[in-house]
Each structure stands twice: as C-alpha cells, then as structure tokens.
C-alpha positions as CSV (number, residue, x, y, z in Angstrom):
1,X,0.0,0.0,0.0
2,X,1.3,3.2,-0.9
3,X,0.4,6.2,1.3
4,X,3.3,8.3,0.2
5,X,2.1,11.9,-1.3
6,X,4.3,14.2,-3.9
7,X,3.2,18.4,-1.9
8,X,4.5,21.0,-3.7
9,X,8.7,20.2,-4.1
10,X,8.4,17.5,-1.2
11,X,7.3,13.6,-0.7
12,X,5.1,13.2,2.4
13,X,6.0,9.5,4.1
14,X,1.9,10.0,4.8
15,X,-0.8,11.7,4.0
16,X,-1.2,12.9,7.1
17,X,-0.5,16.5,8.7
18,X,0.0,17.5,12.3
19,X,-2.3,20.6,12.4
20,X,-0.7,23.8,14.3
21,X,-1.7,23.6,18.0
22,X,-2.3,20.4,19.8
23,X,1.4,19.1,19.6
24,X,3.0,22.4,18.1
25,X,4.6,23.9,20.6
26,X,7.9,21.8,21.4
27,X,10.2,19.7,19.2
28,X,9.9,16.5,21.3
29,X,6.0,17.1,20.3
30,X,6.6,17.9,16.5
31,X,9.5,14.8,16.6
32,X,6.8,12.6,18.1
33,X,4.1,13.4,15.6
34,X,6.7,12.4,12.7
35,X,7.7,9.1,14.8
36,X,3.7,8.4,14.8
37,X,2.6,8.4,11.4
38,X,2.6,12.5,10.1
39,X,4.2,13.2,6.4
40,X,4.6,16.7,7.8
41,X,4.2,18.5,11.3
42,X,3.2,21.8,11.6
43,X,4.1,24.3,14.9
44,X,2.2,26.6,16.8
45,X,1.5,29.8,15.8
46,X,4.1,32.1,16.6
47,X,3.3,36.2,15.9
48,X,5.3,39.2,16.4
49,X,5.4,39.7,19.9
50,X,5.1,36.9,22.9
51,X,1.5,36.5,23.8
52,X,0.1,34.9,26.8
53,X,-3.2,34.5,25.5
54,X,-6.6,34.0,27.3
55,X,-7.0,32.8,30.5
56,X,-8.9,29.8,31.3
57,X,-11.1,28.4,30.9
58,X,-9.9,28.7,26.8
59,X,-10.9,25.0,26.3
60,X,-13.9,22.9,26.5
61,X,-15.7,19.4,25.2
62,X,-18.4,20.3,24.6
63,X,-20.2,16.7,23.1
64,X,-20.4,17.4,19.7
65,X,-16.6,18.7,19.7
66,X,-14.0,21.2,21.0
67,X,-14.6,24.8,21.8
68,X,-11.1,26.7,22.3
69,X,-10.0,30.6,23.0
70,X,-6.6,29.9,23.8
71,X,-5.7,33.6,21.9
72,X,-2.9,32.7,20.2
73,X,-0.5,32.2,23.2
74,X,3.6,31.7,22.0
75,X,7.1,33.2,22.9
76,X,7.0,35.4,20.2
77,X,8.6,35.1,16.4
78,X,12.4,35.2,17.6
79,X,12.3,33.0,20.4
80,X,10.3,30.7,17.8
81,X,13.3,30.4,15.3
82,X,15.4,28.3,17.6
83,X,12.6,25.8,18.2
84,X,12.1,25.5,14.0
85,X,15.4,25.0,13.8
86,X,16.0,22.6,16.1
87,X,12.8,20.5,15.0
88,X,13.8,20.5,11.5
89,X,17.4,19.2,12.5
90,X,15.6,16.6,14.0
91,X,13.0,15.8,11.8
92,X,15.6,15.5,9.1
93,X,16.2,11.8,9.5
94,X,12.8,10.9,9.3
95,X,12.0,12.9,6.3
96,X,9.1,14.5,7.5
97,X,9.0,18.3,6.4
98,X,8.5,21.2,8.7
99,X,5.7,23.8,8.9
100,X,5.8,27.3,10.4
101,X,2.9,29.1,11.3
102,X,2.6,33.0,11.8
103,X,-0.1,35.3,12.4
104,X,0.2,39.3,12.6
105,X,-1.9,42.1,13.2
106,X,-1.5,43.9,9.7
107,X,-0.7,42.9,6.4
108,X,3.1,44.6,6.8
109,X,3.9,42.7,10.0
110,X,2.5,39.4,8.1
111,X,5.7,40.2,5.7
112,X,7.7,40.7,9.0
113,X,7.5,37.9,11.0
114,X,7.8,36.0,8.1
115,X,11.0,37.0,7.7
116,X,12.3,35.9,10.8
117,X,10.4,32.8,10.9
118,X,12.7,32.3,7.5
119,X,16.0,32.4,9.8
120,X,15.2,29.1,10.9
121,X,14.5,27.4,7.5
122,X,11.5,25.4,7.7
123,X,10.4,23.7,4.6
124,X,6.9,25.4,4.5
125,X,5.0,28.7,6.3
126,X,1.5,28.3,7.1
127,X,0.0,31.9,6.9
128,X,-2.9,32.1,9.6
129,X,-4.8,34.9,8.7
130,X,-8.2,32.6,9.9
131,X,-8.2,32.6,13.7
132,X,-11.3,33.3,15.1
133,X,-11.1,34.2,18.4
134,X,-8.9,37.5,18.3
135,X,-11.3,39.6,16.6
136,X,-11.7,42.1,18.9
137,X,-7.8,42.6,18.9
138,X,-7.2,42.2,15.6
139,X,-10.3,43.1,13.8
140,X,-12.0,41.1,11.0
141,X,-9.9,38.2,10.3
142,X,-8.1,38.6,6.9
143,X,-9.5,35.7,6.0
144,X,-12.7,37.3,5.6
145,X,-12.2,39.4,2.5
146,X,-10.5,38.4,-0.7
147,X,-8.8,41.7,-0.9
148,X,-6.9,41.5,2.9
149,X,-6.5,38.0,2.3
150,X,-4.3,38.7,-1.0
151,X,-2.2,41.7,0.4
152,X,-1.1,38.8,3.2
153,X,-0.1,36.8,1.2
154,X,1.7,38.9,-1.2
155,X,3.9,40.3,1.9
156,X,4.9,37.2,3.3
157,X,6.0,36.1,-0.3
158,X,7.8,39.1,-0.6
159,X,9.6,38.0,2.5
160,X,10.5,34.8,1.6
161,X,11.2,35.0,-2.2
162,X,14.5,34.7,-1.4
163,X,14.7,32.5,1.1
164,X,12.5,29.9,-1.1
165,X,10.3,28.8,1.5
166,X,6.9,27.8,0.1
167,X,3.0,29.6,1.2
168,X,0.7,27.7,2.8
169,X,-2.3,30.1,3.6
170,X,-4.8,29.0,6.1
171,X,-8.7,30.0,4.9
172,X,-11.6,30.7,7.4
173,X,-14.9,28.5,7.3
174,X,-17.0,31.7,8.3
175,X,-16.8,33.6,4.8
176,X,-19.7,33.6,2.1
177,X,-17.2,31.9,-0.3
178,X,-14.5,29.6,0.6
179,X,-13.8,29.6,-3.0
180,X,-13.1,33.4,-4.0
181,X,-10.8,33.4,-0.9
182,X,-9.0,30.6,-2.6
183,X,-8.8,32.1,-5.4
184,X,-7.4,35.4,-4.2
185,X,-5.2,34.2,-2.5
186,X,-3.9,31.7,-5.5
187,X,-3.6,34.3,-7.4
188,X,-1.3,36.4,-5.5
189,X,1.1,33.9,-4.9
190,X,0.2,31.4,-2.5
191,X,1.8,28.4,-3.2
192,X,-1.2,26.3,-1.1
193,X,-4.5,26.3,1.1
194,X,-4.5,25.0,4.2
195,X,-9.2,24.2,4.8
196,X,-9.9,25.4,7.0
197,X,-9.2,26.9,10.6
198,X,-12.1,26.1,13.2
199,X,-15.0,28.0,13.1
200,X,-16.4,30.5,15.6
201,X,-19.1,29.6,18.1
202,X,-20.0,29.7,22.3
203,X,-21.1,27.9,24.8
204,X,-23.2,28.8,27.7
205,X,-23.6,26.6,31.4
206,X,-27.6,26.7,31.4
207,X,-27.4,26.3,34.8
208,X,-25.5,29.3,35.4
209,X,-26.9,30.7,32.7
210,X,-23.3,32.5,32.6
211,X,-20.9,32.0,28.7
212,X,-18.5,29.1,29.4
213,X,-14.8,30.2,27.9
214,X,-13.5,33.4,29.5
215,X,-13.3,34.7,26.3
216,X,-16.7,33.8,25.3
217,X,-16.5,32.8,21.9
218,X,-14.0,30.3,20.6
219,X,-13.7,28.3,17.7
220,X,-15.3,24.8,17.6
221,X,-13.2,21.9,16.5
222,X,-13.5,18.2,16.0
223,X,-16.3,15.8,14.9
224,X,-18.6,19.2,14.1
225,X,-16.4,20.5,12.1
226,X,-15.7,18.1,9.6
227,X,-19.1,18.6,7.2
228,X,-18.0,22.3,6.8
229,X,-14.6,21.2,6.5
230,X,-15.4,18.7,3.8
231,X,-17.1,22.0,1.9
232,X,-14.3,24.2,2.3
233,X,-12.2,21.7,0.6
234,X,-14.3,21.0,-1.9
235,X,-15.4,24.5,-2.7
236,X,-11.3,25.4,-2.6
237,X,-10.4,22.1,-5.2
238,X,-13.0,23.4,-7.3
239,X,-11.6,27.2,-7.6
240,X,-8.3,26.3,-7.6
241,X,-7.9,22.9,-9.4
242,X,-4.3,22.7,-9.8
243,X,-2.7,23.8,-6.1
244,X,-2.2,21.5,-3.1
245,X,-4.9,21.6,-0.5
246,X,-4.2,20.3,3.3
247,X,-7.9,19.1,4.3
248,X,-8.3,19.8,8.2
249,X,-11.5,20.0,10.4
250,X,-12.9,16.5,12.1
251,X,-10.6,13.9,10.9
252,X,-10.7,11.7,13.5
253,X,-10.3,8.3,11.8
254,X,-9.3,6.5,9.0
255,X,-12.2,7.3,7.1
256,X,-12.2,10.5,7.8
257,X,-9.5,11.5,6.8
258,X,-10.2,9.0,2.9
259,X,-13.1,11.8,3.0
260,X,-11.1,14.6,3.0
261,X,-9.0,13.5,-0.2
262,X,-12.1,12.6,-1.7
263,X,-13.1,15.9,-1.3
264,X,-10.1,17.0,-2.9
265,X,-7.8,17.5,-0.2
266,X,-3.8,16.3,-0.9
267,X,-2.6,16.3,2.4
268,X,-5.2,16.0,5.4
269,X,-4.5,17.7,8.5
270,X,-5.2,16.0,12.5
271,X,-5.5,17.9,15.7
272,X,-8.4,16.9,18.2
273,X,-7.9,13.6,17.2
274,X,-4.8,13.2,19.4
275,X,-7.3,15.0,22.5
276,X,-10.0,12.2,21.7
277,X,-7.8,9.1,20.9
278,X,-5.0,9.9,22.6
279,X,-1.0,10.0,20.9
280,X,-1.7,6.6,19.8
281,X,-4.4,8.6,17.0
282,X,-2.1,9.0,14.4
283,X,-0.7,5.7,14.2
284,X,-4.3,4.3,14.2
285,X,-6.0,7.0,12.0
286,X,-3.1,5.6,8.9
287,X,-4.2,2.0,10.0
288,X,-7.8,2.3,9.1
289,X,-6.8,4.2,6.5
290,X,-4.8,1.1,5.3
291,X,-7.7,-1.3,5.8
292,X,-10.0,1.0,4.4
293,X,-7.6,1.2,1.0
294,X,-7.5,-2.3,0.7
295,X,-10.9,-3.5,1.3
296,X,-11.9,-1.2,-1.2
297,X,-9.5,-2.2,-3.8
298,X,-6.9,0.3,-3.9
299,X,-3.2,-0.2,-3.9
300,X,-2.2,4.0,-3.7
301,X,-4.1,6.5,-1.4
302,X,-3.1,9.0,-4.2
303,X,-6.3,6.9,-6.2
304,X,-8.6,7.9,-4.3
305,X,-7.9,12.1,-3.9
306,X,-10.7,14.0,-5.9
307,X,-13.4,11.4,-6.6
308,X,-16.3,13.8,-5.1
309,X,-15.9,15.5,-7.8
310,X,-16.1,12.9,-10.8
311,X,-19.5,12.3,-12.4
312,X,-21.1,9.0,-10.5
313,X,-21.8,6.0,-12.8
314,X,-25.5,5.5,-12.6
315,X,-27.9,1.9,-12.1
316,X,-30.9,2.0,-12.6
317,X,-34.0,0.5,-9.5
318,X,-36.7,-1.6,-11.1
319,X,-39.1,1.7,-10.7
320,X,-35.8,3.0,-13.4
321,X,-35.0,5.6,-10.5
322,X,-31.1,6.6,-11.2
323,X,-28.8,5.5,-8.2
324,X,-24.9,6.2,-7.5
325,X,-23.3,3.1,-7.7
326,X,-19.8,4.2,-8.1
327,X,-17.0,6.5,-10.0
C-alpha cells in the first residue's frame, strides 16, 4: 500500500499533517508526531510579539466537539526560530518536512514575521490569517475578505522569495465563499490552502446561565467540524484545481481522513484527534486508513484524492430511479 504523497517540491512519508496547535509547541512534540505516522508536522503559531493569550477556561468538550479561545499564546517570532530549527534538524532523519505558522496584526507585519520565521528554515510557512477568536484585537480576520486576504499573502512572499520557503495560507470556514478566498489568494502567490481553521461559536452553562470560555467565543473543533470542513475543501479544489490543499476539520479516523482526499484535499491535517484518541491517534487514523484502501481495492491513497468530484456512474431500480453506484 502506498500512502506516500508528492506536496508541492516535497514527498510526504503519509498523507497525514500535524495541524498547528495540539502538539506544536515543542520539538519532542513535532518529533513525536513524525515518529507516529505524520508526512509533515506543523508548529504553533508564533506572531510578532510573545503572547500569553486568554485565560482559562480557553478549552472545553463540549459533546459534539472542542470549543477553544486559547488567543494565540507563544514566545513570540524570535524566540520561535530556535525551536524550528531545532525540529527541523531533528525531523531531518525521518524525512518528514517542517511547517511554520505565523499570524500578525496587519498585512506589513504578516511580511515581517515571516521573515524571521525564515532564519530558521523550515520547509513550509502556514499563513494564519483565519483565527477566530482574536477579533476584537485584531479586527475582521483577513481571511474574511478576498482583498486582505491577497495583500497577506503577497507580503509574506515578498519575505520569503529569497529564502524559497513555500505559502501555505490557512482559509476561514466563516466567509460567504471559501472559493473566491482561494482564489485570491492563489492568485497572489500562494503556493497552497491550508481548509480550514475552526469555526467560531460559544457555549453557555444553562445552569448558570453565565458563557462558558472566558473569552466567550472560541472556535469549535473536532467531529462538528468536519461537514464544513469537507465544503471548504471542496469549494477550494474546485476554484483552484491545480494547487495542493491540506484538508483539516474533524478527521478523526481512517475514514475521515479518505473523506477529506475525496473531497479534494492532498494532504489531510489532525488535531483533536490526538485529544479524543490519545497519541496513539495517528498511528491508528493511517491503520484504518490502510484497511479501508484495501478492502476497497486500492493499492495507492493517491487513487482515491478528488473522486467527489467525478461524475457517478449511474444503475438503474426496477421503478428506473437513477442510483450512484460508483465513479
């Protein structure tokens, strides 16, 4: 079985993506999402200045998923650099590519800490310009309007150009279309779309009747996520057929994550998976991924990336009703 993918100028070992947050924030973390199963790991965050982000509580199960307001806590973008470069010597053996991932409160300072993220090297930045529980620091996400979202990305190219570290930009679920996002920011140079960052929502303690997260909104994560998340991706494959996609929202199994390249996804991205199944989730999520593959006849995950959007080969019911059989 191959589950080897070709992203961008790299081979992923997997299919599989540590998402920025869960396991981001040391290199024993990003080392041990490699060692697990992940073609690529992706860090924390890191923005211009340190942040301490909210207070607690900034994270809740709420049944149907995860509700977090953590506010974007890390050390800041040059205390970051030494922990890139350190993961990426160490990820080096196992030939799993790095992932850096900035935020910024203005387009200029997107451009900025991009640049000093690049001292360290990583194989890829992720541009978060989708994270919705900041807003009333940092205004309307950038995600939200093609315009913003296109000046972002043209400044942290600008930064890296020389450098040649490839885009990833990271799109918001919250927009009314996924698709002209992708699109803008395709056009102004990213070199792929990360679908999608969690979307915004709250939670209130009815017998309290009080908000739950101190921050009172946060942005919802896990199993609830993954029909939007599923859209995003296939809205984004759709406007932008030719560029690499990591699918993340709700993967937390096998099949979950044979969704998400269905829906056009390259690379499929895990975070709350590890909160639900424990570290063990990677290791298992590629299993049934495995089993999945091979009952169904495949010999290469790559087979199966896109096949939402084929035409379905029709039978025909004795009543001569049309039904999806297959692609």
């Amino acid at each position: 079985m191959n589950l080897k993918i070709d992203f961008l100028n790299r081979t992923f070992p997997t299919p599989l993506v540590l998402a920025s947050g869960i396991w981001g924030t040391t290199v024993s973390l990003l080392v041990r999402a490699a060692e697990c199963g992940c073609g690529a790991v992706t860090a924390k965050s890191c923005g211009p200045t340190p942040r301490a982000g909210h207070v607690n509580p900034s994270c809740v199960d709420w049944g149907g998923g995860l509700i977090n307001a953590i506010g974007l806590a890390n050390p800041g973008a040059e205390a970051e650099v030494a922990l890139l470069a350190k993961a990426k010597e160490e990820l080096a053996p196992l030939g799993v590519p790095l992932i850096a991932s900035i935020f910024a409160g203005t387009d200029a300072e997107f451009g900025q800490v991009a640049a000093i993220v690049a001292k360290a090297a990583p194989d890829f930045i992720e541009v978060n310009i989708s994270c919705p529980n900041v807003g009333s620091e940092f205004g309307e996400p950038f995600a939200g309007n093609p315009d913003s979202a296109a000046a972002v990305t043209g400044y942290v190219k600008d930064a890296v150009r020389a450098a040649g570290i490839l885009v990833i930009v990271k799109l918001a679920p919250n927009v009314p279309s996924v698709g002209r996002i992708a699109r803008a920011v395709a056009e102004a140079g990213a070199d792929a779309l990360c679908a999608i960052n969690t979307m915004p929502g709250l939670i209130i303690d009815a017998e309290s009747g009080q908000l739950v997260l101190a921050n009172r909104s946060g942005g919802i994560s896990g199993p609830a996520l993954k029909p939007i998340a599923l859209k995003a991706v296939y809205d984004a494959r759709r406007a932008c057929p030719d560029i690499p996609i990591i699918g993340t929202g709700g993967v937390n199994t096998g099949r979950d994550a044979i969704e998400m390249l269905m829906a056009g996804a390259t690379a499929v991205g895990v975070g709350s998976a590890i909160y639900y199944r424990g570290g063990e989730a990677l290791t298992q999520i590629l299993e049934e991924m495995k089993v999945w593959l091979e009952g169904h006849g495949y010999e290469d995950v790559n087979q199966v990336r896109g096949l939402a959007h084929k035409e379905p080969i029709y039978a025909t019911t004795p009543t001569g009703a049309p039904v999806p059989v297959a692609h």
